[in-house]
GUTOR-348810 format. One record per residue (C-alpha): residue number from 1; x, y, z. Coordinates in Angstrom, 2 decimals. Layout:
REM residues N
R  num     east    north       up
R  NUM        X        Y        Z
...
REM end
This chain:
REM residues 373
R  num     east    north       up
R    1    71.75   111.04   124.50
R    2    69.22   113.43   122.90
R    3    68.65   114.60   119.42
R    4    71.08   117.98   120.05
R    5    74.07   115.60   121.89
R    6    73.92   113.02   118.87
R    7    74.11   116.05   116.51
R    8    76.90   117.20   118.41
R    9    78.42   113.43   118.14
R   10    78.18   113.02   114.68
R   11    79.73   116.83   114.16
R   12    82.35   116.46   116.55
R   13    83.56   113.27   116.10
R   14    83.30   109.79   118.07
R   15    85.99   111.03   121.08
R   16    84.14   114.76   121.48
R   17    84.44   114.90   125.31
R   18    87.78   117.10   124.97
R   19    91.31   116.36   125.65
R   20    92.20   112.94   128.33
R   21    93.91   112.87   131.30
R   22    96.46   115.94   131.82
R   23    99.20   117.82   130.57
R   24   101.69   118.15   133.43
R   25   103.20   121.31   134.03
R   26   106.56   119.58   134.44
R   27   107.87   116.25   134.68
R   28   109.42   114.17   138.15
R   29   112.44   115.74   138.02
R   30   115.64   113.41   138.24
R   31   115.88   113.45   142.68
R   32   111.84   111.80   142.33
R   33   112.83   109.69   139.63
R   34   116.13   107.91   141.24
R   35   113.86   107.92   144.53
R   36   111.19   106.28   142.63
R   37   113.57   103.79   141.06
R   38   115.28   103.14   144.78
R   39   111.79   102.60   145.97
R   40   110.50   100.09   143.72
R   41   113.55    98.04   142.84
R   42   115.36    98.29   145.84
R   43   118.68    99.70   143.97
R   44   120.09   102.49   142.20
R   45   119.89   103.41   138.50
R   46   122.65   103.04   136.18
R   47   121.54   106.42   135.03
R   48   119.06   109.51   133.46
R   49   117.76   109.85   129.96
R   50   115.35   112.40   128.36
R   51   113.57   111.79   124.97
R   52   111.62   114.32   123.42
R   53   107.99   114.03   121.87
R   54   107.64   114.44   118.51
R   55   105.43   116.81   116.28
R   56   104.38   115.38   112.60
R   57   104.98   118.01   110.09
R   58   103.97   116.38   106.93
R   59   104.41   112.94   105.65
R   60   102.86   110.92   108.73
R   61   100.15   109.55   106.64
R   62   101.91   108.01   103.57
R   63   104.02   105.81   105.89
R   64   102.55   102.67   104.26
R   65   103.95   103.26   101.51
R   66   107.33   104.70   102.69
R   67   106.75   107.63   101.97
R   68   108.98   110.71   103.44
R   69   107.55   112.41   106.38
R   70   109.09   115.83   108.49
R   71   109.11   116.16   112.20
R   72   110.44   118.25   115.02
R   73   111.33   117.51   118.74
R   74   109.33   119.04   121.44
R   75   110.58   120.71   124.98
R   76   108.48   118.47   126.31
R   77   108.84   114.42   126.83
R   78   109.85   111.20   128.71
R   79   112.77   111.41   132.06
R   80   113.49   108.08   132.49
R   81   115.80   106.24   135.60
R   82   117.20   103.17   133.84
R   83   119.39   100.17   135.01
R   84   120.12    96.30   133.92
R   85   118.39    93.60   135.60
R   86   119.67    90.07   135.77
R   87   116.74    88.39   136.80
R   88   115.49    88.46   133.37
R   89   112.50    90.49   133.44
R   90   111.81    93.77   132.56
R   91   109.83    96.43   134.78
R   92   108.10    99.53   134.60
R   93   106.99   102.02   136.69
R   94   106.34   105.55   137.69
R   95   107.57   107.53   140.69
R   96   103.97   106.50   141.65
R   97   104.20   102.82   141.23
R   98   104.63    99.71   139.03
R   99   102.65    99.73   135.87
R  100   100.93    96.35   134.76
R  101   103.04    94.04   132.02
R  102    99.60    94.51   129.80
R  103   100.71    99.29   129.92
R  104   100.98   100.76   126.65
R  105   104.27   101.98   128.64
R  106   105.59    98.28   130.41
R  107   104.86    97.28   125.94
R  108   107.28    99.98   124.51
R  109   110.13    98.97   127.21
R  110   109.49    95.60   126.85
R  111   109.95    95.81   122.84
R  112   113.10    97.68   123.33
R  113   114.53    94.83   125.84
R  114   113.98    92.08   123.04
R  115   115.10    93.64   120.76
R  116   118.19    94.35   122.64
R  117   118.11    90.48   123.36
R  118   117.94    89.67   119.78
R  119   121.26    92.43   118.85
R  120   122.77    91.68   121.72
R  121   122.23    94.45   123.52
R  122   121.12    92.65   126.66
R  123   121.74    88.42   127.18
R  124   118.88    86.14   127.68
R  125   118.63    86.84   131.66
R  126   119.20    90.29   131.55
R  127   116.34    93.03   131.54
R  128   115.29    96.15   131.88
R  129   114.33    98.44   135.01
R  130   112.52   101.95   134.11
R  131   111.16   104.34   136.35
R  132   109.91   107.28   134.13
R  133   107.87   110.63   134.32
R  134   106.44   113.03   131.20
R  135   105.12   116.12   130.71
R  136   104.06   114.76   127.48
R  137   100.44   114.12   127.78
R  138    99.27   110.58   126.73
R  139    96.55   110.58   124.22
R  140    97.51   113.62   121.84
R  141    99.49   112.06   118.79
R  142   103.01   113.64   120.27
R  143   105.17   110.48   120.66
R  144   105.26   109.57   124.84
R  145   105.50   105.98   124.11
R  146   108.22   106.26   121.09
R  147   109.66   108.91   123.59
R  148   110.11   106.12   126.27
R  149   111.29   103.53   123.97
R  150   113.86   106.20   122.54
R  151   115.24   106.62   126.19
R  152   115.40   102.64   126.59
R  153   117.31   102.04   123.45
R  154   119.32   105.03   123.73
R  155   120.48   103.67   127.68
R  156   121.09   100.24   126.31
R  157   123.57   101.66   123.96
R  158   125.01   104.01   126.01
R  159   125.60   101.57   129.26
R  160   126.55    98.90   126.39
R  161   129.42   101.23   124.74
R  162   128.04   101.48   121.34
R  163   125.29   103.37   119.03
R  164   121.92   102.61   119.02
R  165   121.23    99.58   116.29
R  166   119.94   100.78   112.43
R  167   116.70    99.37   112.17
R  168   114.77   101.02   114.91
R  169   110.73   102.23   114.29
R  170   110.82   105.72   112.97
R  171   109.21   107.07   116.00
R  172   112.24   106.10   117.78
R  173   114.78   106.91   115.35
R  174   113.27   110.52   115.12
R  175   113.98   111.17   118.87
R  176   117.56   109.94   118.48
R  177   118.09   111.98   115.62
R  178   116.42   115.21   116.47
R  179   118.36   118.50   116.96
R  180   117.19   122.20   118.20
R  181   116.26   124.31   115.87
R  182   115.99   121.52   113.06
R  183   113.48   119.15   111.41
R  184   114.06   115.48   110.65
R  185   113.26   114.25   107.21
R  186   112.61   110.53   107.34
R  187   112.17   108.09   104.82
R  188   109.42   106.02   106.55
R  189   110.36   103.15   104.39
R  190   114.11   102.81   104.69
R  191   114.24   104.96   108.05
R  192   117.21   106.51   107.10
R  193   116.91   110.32   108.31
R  194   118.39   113.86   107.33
R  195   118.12   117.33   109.19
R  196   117.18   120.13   107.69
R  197   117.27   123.94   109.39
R  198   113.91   125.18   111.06
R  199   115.47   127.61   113.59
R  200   111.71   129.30   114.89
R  201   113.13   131.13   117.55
R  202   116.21   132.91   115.02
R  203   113.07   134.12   112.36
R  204   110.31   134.92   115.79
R  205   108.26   132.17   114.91
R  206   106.47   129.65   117.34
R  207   104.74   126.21   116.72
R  208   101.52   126.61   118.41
R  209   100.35   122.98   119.31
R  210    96.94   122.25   119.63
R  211    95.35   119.21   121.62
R  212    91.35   118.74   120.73
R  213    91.00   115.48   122.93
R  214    88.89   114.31   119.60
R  215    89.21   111.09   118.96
R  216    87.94   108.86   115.37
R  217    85.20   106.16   115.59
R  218    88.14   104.08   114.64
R  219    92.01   103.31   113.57
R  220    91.74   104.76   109.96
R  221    95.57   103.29   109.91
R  222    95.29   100.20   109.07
R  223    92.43   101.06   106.58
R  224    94.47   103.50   104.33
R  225    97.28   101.25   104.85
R  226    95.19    98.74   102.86
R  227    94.18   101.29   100.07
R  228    97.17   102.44    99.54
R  229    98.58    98.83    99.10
R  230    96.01    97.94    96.88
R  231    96.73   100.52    94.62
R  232   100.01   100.46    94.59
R  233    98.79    96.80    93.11
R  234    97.60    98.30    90.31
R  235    99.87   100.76    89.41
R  236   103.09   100.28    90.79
R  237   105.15   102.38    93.39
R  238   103.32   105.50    93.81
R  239   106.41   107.43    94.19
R  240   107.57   106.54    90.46
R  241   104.11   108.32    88.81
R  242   105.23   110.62    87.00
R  243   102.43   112.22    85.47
R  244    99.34   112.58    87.96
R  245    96.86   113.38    85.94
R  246    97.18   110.60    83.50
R  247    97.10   108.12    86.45
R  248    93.99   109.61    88.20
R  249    91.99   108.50    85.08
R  250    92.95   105.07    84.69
R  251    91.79   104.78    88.69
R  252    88.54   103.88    88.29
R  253    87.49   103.61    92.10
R  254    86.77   106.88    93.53
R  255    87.88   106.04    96.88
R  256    91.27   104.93    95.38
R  257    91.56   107.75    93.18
R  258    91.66   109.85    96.63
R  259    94.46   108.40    98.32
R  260    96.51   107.96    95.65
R  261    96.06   111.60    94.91
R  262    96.97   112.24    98.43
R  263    99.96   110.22    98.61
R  264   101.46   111.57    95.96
R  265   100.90   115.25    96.19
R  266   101.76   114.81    99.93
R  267   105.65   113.68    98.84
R  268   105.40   116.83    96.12
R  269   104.47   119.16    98.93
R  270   106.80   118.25   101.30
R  271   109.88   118.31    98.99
R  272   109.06   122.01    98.26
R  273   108.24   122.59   102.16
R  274   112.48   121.17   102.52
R  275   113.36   123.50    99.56
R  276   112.35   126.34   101.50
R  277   114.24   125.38   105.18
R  278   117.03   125.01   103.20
R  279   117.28   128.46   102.32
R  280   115.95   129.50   105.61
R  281   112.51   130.24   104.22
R  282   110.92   129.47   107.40
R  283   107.85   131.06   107.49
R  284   106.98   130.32   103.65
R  285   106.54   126.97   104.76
R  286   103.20   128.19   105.84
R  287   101.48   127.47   103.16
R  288   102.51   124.22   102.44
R  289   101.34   123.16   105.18
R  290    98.03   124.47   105.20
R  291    98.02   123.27   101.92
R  292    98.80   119.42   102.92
R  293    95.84   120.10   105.80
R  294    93.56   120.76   103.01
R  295    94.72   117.90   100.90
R  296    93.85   115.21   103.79
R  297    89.97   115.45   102.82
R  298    91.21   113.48   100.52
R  299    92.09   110.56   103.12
R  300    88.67   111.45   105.06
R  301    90.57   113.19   107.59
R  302    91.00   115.61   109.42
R  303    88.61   115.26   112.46
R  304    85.72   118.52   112.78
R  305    87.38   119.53   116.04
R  306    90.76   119.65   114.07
R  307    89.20   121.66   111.40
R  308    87.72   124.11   113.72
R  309    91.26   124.63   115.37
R  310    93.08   124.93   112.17
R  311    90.35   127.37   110.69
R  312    90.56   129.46   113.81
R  313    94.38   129.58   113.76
R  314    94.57   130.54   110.53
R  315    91.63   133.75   110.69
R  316    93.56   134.73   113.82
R  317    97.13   135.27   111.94
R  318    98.96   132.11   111.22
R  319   100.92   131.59   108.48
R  320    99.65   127.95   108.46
R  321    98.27   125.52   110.32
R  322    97.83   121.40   110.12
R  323    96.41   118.31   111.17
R  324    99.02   115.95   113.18
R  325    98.90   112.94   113.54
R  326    95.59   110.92   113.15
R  327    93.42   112.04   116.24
R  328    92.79   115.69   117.63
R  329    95.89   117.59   117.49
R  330    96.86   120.97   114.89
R  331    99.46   123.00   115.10
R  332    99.99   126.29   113.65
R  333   103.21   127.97   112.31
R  334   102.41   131.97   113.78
R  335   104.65   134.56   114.16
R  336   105.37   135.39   118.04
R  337   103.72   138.64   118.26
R  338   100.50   136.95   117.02
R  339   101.01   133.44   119.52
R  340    98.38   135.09   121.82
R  341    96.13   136.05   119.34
R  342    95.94   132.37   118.04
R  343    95.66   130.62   121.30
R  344    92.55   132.97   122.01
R  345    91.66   132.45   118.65
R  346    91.01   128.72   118.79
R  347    89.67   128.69   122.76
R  348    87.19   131.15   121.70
R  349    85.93   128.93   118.65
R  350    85.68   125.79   120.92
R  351    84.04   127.79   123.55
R  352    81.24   129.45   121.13
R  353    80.64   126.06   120.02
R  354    80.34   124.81   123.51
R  355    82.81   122.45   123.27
R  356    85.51   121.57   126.02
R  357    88.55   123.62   125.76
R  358    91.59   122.98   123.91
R  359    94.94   122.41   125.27
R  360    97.54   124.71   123.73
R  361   101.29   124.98   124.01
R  362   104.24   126.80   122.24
R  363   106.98   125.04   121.04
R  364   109.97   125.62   118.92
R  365   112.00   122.57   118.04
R  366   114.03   120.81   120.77
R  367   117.21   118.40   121.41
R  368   116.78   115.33   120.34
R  369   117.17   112.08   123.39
R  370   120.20   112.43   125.39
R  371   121.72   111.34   129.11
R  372   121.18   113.33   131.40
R  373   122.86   112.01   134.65
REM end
């Protein structure tokens, strides 16, 4: 790599070579899937489910402390063909084939089957057969594999005559509990949920969703986890400070002094963000959440490709745009006239800079899992 390409690497970000894999048009629809299933395990499904993928709002990032968080359901996500083994073991695949035990996909289903083992669900020498498809693409923060394991669980419960257990991962319980034209609010902590209204289409709004492909040097997780843990350490829950300003001083570690001034402005922001949806204030959340973008320097995020989609969104007529997840995606709250003007917007940025080109989509929020045959 030259001088200019390391320049560009140390702008850009460690994972600059644009967005991975594809974003399928559509996924198998459910004639491929049963096919696939027939093809590969020599029997019929017990049925269909769809999950959706998920878009993080706000709140993602204080999850190690339980923090509350908002998200909405994409129209796009997992079709799974599901059925019962009794031979014990659980198998994944696509319409294309079987996917190794060691898949980030074969993982998810395999979680949800002992799980199910442990509740009940399934007995010791049942598992689980899943033939699945997505037009969710893989590696842009959106939820395929909590989409897939929201399909499993919600199969197991449906072929099994009862609800879904309680103590699911928030990723899953947000696809179970997602509606159209509403957000979830989770405690990340407790995982108990609410909905709140967020009807896009009713007020001609769009989500404009924005996949970079950029990727950090590393899992920055795990390392805020640990910050935020230590100073909750020294001072306590960080959701019981009352007065900000006062604890900022007695934090005498700068790095410290950031999250915790994150974390706790995060939780401010977002209650005000659910003030406004529940007075159908939609597009005044637009501010809050390019507020909350702004307010994740303060966590060392987001990534420069981020910033250069949110910045371009915003000069081209959104009323907000933020950093989801912890990778390369945005997403912009725009009014519908402008949607084209944004998506141009942000191409045009990454192809001045000579970067690879975004992937954009328009969402408003979807239906949370369900059966579907």
């Amino acid at each position: 790599m030259g001088v200019t390409g390391a320049r560009l690497r140390a702008v850009w970000g460690a994972g600059n070579g644009g967005p991975v894999g594809t974003w399928p048009s559509a996924a198998p629809g459910p004639a491929a899937l049963t096919a696939g299933f027939v093809k590969w395990f020599g029997t019929e499904p017990s049925g269909l489910w769809h999950a959706p993928g998920r878009l993080a709002l706000m709140g993602e990032h204080t999850a190690a402390i339980g923090g509350p968080a908002l998200f909405a359901a994409l129209p796009w996500g997992i079709t799974a063909a599901i059925g019962i083994s009794d031979d014990g073991r659980t198998r994944t695949a696509t319409p294309n084939g079987p996917l190794s035990e060691r898949h980030r996909a074969s993982r998810e289903v395999e979680a949800v089957a002992a799980s199910a083992r442990a509740s009940g669900h399934l007995s010791d020498g049942q598992g689980l057969r899943v033939v699945f498809g997505a037009d969710l693409p893989a590696h842009a923060s959106l939820g395929l594999s909590a989409a897939l394991g929201a399909a499993a669980t919600l199969a197991l419960a449906d072929l099994s005559g009862s609800e879904p257990p309680e103590d699911l991962p928030v990723a899953r319980r947000v696809c179970l509990d997602a509606r159209a034209g509403q957000v979830v609010r989770v405690n990340q902590g407790s995982g108990r949920t609410a909905l709140f209204p967020f009807d896009l289409a009713s007020a001609d709004l769009r989500l404009v969703v924005v996949d970079t492909g950029a990727l950090p040097r590393r899992d920055l997780r795990p390392i805020r986890a640990a910050e935020l843990s230590r100073a909750q350490e020294l001072l306590g829950p960080l959701r019981a400070i009352q007065d900000l300003r006062a604890t900022l001083r007695r934090i005498q570690n700068p790095v410290l002094r950031d999250r915790v001034e994150f974390a706790v402005t995060e939780t401010h922001r977002l209650n005000a963000a659910v003030g406004l949806l529940r007075t159908d204030r939609f597009g005044e959340v637009g501010p809050v959440l390019s507020s909350s973008h702004l307010s994740l320097r303060k966590f060392d995020l987001p990534l420069p490709a981020v910033e250069a989609a949110v910045e371009a969104a915003a000069l081209s007529g959104a009323r907000g745009a933020r950093m989801s997840g912890w990778a390369g995606t945005s997403f912009a709250l725009v009014p519908s006239e402008r949607v084209d003007d944004v998506t141009c917007g942000v191409r045009e940025v990454f192809h001045r800079r000579g970067r690879p080109e975004p992937r954009v989509r328009v969402a408003v929020p979807a239906e949370g899992a369900r059966r579907v045959a």
